[in-house]
N, C-alpha and C positions, 0 to 999 in steps of 0.2 A: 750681539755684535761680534763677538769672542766665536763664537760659532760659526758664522760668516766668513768671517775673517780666515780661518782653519777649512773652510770647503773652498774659498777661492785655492785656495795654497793647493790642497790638493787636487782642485780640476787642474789647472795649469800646470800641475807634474804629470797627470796622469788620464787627461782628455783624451791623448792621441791613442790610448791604448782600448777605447769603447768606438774609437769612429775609422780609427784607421789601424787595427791589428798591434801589434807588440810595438809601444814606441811609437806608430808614424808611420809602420809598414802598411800600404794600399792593397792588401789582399790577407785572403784568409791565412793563417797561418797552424797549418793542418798535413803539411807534407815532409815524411819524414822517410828515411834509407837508412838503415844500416851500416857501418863500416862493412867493404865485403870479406877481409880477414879475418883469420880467428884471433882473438884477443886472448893469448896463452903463457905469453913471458912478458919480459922486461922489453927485449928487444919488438918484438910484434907493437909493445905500448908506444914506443919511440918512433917507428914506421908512422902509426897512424896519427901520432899527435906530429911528427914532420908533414904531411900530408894535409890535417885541418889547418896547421898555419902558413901553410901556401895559399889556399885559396880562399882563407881569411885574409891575406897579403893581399890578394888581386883585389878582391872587393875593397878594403879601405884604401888602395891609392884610386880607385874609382871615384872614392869622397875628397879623397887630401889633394886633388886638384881642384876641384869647385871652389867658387866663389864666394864668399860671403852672405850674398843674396839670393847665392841658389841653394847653397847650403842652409839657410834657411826654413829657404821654402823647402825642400827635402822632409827635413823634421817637422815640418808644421809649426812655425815659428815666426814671427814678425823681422824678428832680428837674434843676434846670436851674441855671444861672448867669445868673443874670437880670440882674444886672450886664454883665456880656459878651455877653448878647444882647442887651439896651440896647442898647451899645457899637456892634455887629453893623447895628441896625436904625440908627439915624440917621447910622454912616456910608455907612450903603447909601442911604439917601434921598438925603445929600446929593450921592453918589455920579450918583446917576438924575439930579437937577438939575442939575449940571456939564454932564453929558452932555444933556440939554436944552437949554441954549445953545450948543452945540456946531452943530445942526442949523442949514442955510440956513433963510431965510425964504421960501423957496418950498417947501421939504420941509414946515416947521413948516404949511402951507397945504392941502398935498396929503392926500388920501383922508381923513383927519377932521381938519377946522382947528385949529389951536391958535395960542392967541399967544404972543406972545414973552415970557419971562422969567418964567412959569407957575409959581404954586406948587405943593406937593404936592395939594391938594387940590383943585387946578385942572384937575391932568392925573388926579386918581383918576375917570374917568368913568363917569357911573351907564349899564346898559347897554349897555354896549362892543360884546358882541357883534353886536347890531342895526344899531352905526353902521360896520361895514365891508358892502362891498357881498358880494350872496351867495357868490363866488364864491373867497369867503374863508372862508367855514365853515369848511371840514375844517383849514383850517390853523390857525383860530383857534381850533380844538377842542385839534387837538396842538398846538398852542402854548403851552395852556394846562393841558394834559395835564403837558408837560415843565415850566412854573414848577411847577406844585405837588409835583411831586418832586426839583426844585433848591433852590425853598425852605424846603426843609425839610432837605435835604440840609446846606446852610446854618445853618440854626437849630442842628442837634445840632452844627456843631463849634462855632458858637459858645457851646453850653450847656454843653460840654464843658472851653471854654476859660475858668480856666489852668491846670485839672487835668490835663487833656491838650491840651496845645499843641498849634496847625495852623498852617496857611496863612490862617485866616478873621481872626484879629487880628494888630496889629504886637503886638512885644512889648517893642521899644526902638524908636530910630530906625536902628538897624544894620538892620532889618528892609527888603527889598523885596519888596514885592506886585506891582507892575505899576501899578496906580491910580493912581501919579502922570506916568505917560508922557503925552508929547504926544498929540495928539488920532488917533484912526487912526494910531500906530506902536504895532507891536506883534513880538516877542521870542520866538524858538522855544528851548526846551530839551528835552533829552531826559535820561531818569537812567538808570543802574542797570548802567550797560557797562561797559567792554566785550566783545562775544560773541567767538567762538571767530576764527580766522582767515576770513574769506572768510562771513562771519554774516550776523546782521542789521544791528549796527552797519554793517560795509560797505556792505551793501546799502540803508541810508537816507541814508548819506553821499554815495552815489551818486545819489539820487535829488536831495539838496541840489543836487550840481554840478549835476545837467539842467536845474533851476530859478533856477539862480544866487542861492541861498537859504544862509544861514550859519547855526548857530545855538550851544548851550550844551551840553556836554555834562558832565552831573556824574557821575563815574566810581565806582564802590566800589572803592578799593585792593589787593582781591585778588584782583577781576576784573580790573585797569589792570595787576597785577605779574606775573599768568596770560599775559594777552596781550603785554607785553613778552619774557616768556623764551623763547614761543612765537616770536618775531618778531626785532624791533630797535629801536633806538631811532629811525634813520632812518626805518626801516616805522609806524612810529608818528605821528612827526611828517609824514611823508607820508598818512597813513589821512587823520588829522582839517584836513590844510591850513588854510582859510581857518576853518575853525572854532575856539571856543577850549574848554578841556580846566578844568574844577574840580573840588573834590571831594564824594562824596555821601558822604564816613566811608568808613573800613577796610571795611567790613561793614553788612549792611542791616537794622540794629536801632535801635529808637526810643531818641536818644539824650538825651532828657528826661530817664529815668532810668540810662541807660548807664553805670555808673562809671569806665571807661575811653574815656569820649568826646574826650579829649583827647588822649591814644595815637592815637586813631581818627584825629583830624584832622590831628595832625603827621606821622603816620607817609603818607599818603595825600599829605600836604601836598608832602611832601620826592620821593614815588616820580612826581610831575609834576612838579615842579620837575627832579628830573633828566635828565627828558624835553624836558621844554620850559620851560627856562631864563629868568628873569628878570633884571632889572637889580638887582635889589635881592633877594640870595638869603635875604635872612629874611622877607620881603615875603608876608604869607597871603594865599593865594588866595580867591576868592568860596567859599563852602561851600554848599550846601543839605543842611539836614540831614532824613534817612529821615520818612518822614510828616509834615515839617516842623516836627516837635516839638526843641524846645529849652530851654534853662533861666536861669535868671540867671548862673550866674556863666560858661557859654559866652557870653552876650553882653556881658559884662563882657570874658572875652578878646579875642572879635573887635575889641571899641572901643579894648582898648589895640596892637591890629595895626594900627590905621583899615582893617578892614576891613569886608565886608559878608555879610548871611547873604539870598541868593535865595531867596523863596518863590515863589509865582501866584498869579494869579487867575483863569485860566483850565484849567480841572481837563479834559481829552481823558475818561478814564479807558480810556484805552487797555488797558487791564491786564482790565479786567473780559470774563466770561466771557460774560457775559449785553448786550452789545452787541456788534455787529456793525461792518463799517467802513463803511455808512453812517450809523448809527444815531451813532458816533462822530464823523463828519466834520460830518452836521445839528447835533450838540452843539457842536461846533468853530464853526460859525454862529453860529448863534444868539446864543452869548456871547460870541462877537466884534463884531455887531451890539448887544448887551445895552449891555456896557463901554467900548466905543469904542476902546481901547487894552490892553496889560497883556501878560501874560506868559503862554507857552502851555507846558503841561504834555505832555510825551508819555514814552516809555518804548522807547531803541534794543532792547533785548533782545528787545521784540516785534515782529511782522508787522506789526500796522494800520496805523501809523505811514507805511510804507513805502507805501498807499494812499491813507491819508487827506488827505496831504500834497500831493499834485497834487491833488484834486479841492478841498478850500480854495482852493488857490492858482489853478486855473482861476475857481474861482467867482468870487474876487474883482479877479480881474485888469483889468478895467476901470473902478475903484472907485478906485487913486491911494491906496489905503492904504500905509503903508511898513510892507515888512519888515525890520526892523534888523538890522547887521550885528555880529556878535559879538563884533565884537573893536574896533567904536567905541562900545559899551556903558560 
């Protein structure tokens, strides 16, 4: 029944993404462009991430006018949380605006002027497409191509939420997203490892040291106690170095309704801690829980740990079948330009990852963003 139980929960998050593309989107989702500048400074980064949240702008008041029942139906939906998607949209505005004054005054200047401290209705510009020069077409097409199946992609968890918990709302203040990080730092994790001896985990770990890149890795406990019995403890604490180790639960079920989700985190809690030892051995480590679903009285636990539950705000989707690892690493742009900041989703147990990863971090390397390091988090 338990089993059941945990595949409804997960078609109902994740149906729309096998029948109708990313989310809800009605078409293949395979078209991608380039930004057409070179990505070389601080300034160049501020241009083009001004430029995504324009016409990420036009596409969400295309949604924040609809209905209720057609917003709905949009997402693939009976009915919605209108409440939570409220919620959803004005802290996404305010979100856009933060990140608006974020930009130099000479970016805010370049390719279509804006001034400074604009409100929303300022930067909603009638015509968009017309005011970039031609040679911006195809990108402005996929650009645009990609917000309307992010926005929406968006919408249904938030219309989802809090019947089925994500990553789209806080649910306490134990919650992080990413959204409140300094301006261009930004926070790699990976879930779901790890793999066998000599796997993918190794093999992205190794790719971190070529880049001198650190990041999160949140483990399932019967993957982390697999690889222990296989290995050692020193093999262990050697695999992850400079990186730090938390937990994703025992097992990779939505632990919203999991009845044993608290087996889940102690038991996972204790098999790193015996790994890698803290000062304070009752002390919970960071958690992300599976689909980022959780429930009151798990965060009522983490608060009397003073601890915390890691969500994102930067969704890879490494995992899907139906992207590719560029198709992945343009997504990896894009809302890294979008957000300015925040936390980046990936998954050790698969290959992209192990790609996508250098070519981000090419792309952005003369840009001055920070990659943080994991363990001053």
């Amino acid at each position: 029944m338990k089993k059941r139980v945990n595949y409804i929960y997960f078609m109902l998050l994740f149906m729309p993404l096998f029948f109708f593309g990313a989310n809800g989107a009605n078409f293949p989702i395979t078209k991608t462009e380039p930004w057409p500048l070179k990505m070389e400074s601080p300034l160049s980064f501020d241009i083009a991430s001004k430029c995504e949240m324009l016409v990420f702008i036009e596409v969400f008041n295309s949604y924040d006018s609809l209905s209720a029942s057609v917003l709905a139906e949009s997402v693939a939906l009976k009915s919605i949380h209108t409440k939570s998607v409220t919620q959803w949209k004005e802290a996404t505005k305010t979100r856009i605006l933060v990140n608006f004054n974020q930009l130099s005054d000479t970016a805010l200047k370049e390719l279509i002027p804006l001034k400074k401290n604009s409100n929303w209705n300022a930067l909603s510009l009638e015509g968009l497409e017309q005011q970039f020069p031609s040679k911006f077409n195809a990108w402005y097409a996929a650009t645009k191509f990609f917000y309307e199946d992010y926005v929406k992609e968006q919408i249904r968890l938030a219309a989802l939420f809090p019947r089925i918990t994500s990553e789209i709302l806080q649910f306490s203040e134990t919650d992080i997203q990413g959204h409140n990080f300094t301006d261009r730092h930004y926070l790699l994790t990976f879930d779901d490892g790890p793999t066998a001896v000599n796997g993918n985990t190794d093999k992205l770990i190794q790719v971190l040291d070529r880049y001198n890149l650190s990041g999160m890795f949140f483990v399932l406990g019967d993957n982390f106690e697999k690889r222990l019995k296989a290995s050692s403890i020193q093999a262990l604490q050697e695999l992850y170095g400079e990186n730090s180790v938390f937990s994703h639960g025992k097992v990779h079920k939505a632990h919203q309704k999991y009845a044993e989700w608290r087996s889940s985190i102690d038991d996972t809690n204790t098999l790193i801690q015996n790994v890698f030892p803290t000062e304070n051995k009752n002390a919970l480590v960071y958690f992300r829980p599976p689909y980022g679903q959780r429930n009151t009285d798990m965060v009522a636990y983490f608060t009397q740990k003073n601890s915390k539950i890691i969500l994102w705000n930067i969704d890879s989707r490494d995992w899907s079948a139906k992207l590719n690892v560029q198709q992945v690493a343009q997504r990896e742009i894009k809302l890294m330009l979008l957000w300015r900041k925040g936390i980046l989703l990936f998954h050790d147990i698969h290959t992209k990852v192990q790609e996508v990863l250098p070519i981000v971090h090419e792309y952005f390397k003369d840009t001055e963003i920070t990659w943080m390091k994991s363990r001053d988090f």
